[in-house]
Every structure is written in structure tokens, then in C-alpha cells.
Backbone bond lengths (Angstrom), bond angles and torsions (degrees), N, CA, C in turn:
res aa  C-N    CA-C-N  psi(-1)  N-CA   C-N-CA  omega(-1)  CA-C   N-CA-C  phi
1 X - - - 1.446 - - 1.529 108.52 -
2 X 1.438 117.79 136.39 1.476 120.34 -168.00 1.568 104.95 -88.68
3 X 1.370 116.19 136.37 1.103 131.49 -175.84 1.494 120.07 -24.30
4 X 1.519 120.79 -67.56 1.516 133.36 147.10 1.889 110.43 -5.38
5 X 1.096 98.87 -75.00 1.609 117.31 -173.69 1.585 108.74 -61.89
6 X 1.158 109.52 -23.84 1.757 101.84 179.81 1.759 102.46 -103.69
7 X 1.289 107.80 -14.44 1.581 103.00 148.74 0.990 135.11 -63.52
8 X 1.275 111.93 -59.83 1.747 129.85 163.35 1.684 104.34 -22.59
9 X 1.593 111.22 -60.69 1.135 122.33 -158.92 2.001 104.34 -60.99
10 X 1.351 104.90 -50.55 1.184 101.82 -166.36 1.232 116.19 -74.80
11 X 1.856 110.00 -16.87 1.945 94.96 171.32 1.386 115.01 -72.56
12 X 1.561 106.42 -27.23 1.779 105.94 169.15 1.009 101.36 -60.61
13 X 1.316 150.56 -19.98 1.558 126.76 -167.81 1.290 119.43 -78.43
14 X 1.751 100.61 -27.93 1.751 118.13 -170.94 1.747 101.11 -91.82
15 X 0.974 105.23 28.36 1.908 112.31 -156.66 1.184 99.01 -122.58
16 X 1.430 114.64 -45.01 1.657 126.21 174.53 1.471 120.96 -11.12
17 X 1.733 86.41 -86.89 1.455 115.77 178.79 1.800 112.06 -44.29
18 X 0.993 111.72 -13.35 1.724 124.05 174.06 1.385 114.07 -86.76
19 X 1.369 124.69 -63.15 1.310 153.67 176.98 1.630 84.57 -26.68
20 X 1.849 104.40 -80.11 1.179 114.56 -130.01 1.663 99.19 -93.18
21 X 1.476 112.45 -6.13 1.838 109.77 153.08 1.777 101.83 -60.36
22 X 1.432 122.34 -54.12 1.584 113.37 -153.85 1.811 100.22 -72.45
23 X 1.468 119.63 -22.43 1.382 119.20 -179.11 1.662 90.92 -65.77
24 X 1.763 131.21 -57.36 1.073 132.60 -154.42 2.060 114.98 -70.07
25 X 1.218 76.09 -18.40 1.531 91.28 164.73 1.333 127.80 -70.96
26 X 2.084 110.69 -76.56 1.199 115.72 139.34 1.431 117.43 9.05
27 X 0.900 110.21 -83.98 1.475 130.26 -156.09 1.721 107.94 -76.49
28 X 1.415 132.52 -35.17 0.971 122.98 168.30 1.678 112.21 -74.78
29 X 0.980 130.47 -39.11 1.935 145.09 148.66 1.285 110.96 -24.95
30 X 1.058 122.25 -45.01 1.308 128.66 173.98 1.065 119.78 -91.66
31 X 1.717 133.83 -41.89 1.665 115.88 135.27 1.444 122.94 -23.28
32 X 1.011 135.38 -92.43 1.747 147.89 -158.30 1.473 82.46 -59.45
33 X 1.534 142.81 -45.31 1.278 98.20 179.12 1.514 135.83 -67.53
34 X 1.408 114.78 0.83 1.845 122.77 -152.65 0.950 63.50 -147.95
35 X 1.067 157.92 71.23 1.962 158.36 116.90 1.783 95.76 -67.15
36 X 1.005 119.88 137.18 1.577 119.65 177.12 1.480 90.48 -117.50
37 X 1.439 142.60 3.41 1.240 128.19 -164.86 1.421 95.76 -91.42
38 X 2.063 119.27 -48.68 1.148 146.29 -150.90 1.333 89.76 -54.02
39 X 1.689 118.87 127.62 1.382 130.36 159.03 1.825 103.79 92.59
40 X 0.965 142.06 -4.36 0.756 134.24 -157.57 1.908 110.30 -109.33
41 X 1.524 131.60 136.22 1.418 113.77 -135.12 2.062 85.64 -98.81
42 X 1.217 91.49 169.87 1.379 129.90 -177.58 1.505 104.33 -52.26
43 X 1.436 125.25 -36.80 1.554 116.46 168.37 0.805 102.55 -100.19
44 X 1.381 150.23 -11.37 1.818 126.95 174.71 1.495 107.77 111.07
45 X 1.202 121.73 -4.96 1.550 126.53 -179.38 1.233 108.49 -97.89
46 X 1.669 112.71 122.76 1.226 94.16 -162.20 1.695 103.95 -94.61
47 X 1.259 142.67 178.31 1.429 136.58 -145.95 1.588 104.03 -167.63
48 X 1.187 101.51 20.31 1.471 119.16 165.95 1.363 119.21 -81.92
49 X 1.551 112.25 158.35 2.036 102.72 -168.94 1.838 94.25 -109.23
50 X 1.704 97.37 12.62 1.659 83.67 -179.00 1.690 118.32 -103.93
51 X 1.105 132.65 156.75 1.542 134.04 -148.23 1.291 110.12 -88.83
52 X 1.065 132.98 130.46 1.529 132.36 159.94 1.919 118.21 100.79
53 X 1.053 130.55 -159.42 1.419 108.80 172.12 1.840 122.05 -105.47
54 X 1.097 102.32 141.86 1.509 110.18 -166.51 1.237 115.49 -86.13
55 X 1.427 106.89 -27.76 2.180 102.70 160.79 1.618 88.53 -75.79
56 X 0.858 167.98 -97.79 1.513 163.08 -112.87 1.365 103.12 -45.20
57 X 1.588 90.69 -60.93 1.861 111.50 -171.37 2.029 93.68 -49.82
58 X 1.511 115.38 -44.74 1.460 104.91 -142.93 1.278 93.17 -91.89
59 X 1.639 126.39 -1.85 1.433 117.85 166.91 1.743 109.65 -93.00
60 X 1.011 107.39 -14.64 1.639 100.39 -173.67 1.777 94.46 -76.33
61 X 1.826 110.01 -39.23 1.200 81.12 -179.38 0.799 131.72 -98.93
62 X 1.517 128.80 12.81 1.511 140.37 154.95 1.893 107.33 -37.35
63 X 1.432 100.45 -72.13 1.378 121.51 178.49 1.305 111.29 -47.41
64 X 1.224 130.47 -23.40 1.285 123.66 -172.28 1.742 108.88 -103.36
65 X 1.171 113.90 -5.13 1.535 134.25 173.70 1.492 104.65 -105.35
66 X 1.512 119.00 8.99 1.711 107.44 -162.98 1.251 136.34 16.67
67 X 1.467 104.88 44.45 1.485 103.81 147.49 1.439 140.93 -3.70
68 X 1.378 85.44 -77.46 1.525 96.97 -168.01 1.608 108.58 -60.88
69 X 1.236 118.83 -28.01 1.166 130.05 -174.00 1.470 120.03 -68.51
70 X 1.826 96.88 -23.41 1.560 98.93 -164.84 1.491 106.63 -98.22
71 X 1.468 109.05 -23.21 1.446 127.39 161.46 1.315 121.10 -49.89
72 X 1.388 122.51 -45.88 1.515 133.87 167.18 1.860 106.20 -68.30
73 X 0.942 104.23 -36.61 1.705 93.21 160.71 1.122 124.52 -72.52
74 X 1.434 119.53 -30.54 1.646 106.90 -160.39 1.955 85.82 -92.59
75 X 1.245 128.89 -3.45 1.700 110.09 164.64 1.555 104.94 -87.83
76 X 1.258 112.93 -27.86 1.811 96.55 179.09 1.487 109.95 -65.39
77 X 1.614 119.41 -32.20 1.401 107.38 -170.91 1.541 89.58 -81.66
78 X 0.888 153.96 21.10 1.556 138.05 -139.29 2.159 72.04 -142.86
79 X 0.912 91.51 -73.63 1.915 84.06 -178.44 1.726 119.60 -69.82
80 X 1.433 107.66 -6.10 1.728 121.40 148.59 1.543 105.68 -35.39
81 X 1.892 80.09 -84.03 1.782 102.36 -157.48 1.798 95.04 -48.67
82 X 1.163 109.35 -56.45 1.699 107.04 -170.09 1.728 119.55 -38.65
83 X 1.620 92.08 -54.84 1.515 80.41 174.87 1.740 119.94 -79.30
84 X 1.167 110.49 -19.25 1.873 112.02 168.65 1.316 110.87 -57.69
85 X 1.615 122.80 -35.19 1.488 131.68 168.71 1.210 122.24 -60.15
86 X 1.340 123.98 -31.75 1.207 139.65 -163.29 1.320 123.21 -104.67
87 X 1.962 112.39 -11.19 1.770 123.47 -178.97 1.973 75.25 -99.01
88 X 1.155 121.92 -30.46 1.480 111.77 -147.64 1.891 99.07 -76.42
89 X 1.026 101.09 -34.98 1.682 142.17 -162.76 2.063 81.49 -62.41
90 X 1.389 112.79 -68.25 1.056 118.08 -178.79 1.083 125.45 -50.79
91 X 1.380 121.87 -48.34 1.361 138.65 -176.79 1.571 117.44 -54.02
92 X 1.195 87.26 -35.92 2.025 118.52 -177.57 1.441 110.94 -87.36
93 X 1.702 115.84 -20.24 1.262 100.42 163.21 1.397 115.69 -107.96
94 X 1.325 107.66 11.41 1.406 93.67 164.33 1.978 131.72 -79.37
95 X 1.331 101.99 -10.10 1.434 124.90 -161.26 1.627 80.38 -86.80
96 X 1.640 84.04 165.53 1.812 103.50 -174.91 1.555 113.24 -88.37
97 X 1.431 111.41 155.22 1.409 100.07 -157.95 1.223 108.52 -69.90
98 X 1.227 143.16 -8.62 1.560 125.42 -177.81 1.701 105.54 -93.34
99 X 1.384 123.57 12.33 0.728 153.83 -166.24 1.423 111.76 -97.15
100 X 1.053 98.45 -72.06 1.671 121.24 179.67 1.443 92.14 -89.12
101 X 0.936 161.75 63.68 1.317 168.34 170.08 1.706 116.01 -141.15
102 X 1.429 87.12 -61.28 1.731 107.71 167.96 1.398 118.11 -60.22
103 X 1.454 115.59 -20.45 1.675 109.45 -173.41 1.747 108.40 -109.79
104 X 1.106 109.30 17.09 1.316 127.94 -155.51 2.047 77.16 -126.35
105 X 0.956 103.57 -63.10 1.749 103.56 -166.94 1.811 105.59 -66.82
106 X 1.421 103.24 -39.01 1.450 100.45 179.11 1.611 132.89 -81.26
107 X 1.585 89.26 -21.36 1.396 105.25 166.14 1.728 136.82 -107.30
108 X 0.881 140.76 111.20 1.738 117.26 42.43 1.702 114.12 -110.95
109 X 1.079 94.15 65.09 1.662 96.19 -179.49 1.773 120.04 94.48
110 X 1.391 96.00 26.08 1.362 103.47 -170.63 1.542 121.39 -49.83
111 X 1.564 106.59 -71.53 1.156 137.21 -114.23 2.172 86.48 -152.40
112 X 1.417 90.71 102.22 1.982 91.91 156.83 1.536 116.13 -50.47
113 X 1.152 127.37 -165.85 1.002 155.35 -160.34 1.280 111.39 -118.57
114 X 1.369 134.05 -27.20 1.310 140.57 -168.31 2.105 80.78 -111.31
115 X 0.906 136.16 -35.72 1.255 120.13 -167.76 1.654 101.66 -90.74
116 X 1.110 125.55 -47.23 1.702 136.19 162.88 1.773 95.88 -18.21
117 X 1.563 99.71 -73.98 1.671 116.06 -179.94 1.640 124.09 -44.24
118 X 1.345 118.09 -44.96 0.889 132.59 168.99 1.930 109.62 -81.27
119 X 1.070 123.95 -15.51 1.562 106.19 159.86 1.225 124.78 -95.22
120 X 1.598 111.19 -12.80 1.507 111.52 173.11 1.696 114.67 -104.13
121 X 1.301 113.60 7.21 1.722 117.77 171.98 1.522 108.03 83.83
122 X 1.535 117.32 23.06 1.357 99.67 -164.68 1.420 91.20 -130.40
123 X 1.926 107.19 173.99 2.010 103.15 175.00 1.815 99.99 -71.86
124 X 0.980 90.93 165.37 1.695 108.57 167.52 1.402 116.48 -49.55
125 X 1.746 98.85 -44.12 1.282 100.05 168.85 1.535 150.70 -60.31
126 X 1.551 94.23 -17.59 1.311 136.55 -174.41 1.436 108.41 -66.35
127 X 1.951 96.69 -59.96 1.274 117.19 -166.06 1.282 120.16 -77.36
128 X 1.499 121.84 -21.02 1.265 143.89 156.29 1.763 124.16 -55.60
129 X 1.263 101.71 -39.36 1.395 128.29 -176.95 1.498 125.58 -80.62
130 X 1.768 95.20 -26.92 1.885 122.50 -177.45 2.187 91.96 -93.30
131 X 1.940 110.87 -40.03 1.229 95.74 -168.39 1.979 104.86 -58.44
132 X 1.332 98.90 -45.34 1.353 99.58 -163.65 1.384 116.52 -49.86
133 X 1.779 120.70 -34.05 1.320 125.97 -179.41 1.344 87.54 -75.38
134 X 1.302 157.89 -89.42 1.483 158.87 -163.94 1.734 100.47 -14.73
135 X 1.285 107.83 -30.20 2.112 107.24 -159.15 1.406 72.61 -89.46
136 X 1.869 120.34 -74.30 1.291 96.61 -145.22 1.744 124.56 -71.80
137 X 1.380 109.03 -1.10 1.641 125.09 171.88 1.270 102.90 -57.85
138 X 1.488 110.36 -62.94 1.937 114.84 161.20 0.986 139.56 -32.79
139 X 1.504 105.36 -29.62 1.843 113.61 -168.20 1.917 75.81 -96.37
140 X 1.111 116.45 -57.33 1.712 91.19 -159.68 1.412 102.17 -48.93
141 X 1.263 141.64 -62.68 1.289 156.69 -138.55 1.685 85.69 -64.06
142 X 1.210 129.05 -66.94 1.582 143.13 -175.82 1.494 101.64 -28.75
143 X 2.079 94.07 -53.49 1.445 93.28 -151.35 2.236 102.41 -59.23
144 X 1.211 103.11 -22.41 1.262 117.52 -163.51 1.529 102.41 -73.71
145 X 1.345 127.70 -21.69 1.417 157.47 -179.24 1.712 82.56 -41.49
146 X 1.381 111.54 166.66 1.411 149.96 158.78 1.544 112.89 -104.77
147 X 1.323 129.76 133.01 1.353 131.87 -132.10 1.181 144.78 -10.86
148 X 1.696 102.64 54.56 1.846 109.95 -166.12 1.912 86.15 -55.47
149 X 0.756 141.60 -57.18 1.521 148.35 -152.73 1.856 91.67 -31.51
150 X 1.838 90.62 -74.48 1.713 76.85 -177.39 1.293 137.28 -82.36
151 X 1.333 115.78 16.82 1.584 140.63 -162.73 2.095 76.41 -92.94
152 X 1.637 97.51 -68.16 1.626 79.67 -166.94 1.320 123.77 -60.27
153 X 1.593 116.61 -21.97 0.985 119.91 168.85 1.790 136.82 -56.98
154 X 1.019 113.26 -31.03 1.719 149.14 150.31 1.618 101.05 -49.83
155 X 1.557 109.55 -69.73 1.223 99.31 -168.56 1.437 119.04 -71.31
156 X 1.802 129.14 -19.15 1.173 121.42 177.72 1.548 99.82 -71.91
157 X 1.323 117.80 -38.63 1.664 106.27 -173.00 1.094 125.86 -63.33
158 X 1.595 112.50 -0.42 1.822 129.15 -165.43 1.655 103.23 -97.63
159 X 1.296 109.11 -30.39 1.513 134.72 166.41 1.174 112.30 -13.37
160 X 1.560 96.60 -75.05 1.019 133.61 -134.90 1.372 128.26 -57.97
């Protein structure tokens, strides 16, 4: 896997945990709005001046917004990201710890190069020289991965 591409991969990895708060959001937003409980009083009578029934109304327009439909998407991408987190997760623990240390400090934009150096005791040059073996240790390990193809593919479209 070319250097580029096992980059790609690892800012999607730190991206996840983002992704899959705004899906978990999404998705609760869209509960409380098609909530049929919300507003409705403590004995069951309803005491509203508007006509007819108001869960009826809030399922027709659920259904007519496909809801339900969009809900069943936002858990497939939601068990996507999990398992893309979890081949990537692997890949990253297979590398050596100063290894996996460095891609953890450099990513997602943490940490310069002169501060990287100075937290791990080494020259810049060093640390520069250890990131590049850390990427391409990653890209082999990836390449060995189970569907890196659409993992990178996911992650270039996350890019974007």
C-alpha cells in the first residue's frame, strides 16, 4: 500500500469517533422529532384545539419523510465505521510501540515535529525517519487487512 493511501487511512481512523457522534445524533433528532409520546398529557386526554389524531398525523409524516428507512441507514453506517475502526485498530496494534506511539502523537495533527522529537528523546530527524517506517509498517500490515480496498475507499470519500 502506497504511502499516501495508508495516510488517508489513518486520518479516517481519528475521524470515526466524529462521524459516528453526528450519525448518533442524527438519529436521536430524528427520534424526538416522530416521538408520538412528546407533548402528550399524563391522563391520556388529549387537550389540544387541533382536529383528529396527532400520533397518526406524526406517523404518516414520518413515512412520508422515510424515516424508518433513514434510521436503518444511519446503524449500517454506524456498524461500517465500527468495524473499519476495529480492522484499522488492529493493524495499529500490530506495529511496535514506538511505532504506534508516533502515529498516535502525529495524528490528527497533534503534535509538530520539533515537539513529537522532544517527547520521545530523539532528533527530529530521527522522529521523522521512525514516522515514515511506522506509515510504511502500516501500509504492509493494512495491505494484509480484510477489505482494506473498501476501507480505503470509505476513507478517500470521508476526505473529501
Amino acid at each position: 500500500m502506497q504511502k499516501g493511501q495508508t495516510e488517508t487511512i489513518i486520518m479516517y481512523y481519528h475521524e470515526i469517533p466524529g462521524m459516528m457522534r453526528l450519525l448518533r445524533q442524527e438519529r436521536a433528532d430524528l427520534e424526538e422529532e416522530y416521538c408520538g409520546l412528546r407533548g402528550t398529557p399524563v391522563d391520556g386526554v388529549p387537550h389540544g384545539s387541533a382536529l383528529g389524531n396527532p400520533t397518526a398525523a406524526l406517523a404518516e409524516r414520518a413515512e412520508e419523510k422515510g424515516l424508518e428507512c433513514r434510521l436503518r441507514e444511519i446503524e449500517v453506517k454506524m456498524t461500517v465505521l465500527a468495524g473499519d475502526k476495529a480492522v484499522i485498530q488492529g493493524c495499529i496494534d500490530a506495529l511496535r510501540g514506538k511505532y504506534k506511539r508516533l502515529l498516535f502523537l502525529r495524528h490528527p495533527g497533534r503534535y509538530s515535529w520539533a515537539k513529537i522529537a522532544a517527547e520521545m528523546g530523539v532528533p527530529e530527524t530521527t522522529a521523522r525517519r521512525w514516522y515514515g517506517k511506522a506509515v510504511e509498517r502500516l501500509g504492509e500490515t493494512l495491505a494484509d487487512a480484510s477489505m482494506v480496498e473498501e476501507i480505503l475507499g470509505r476513507a478517500s470519500c470521508a476526505r473529501v
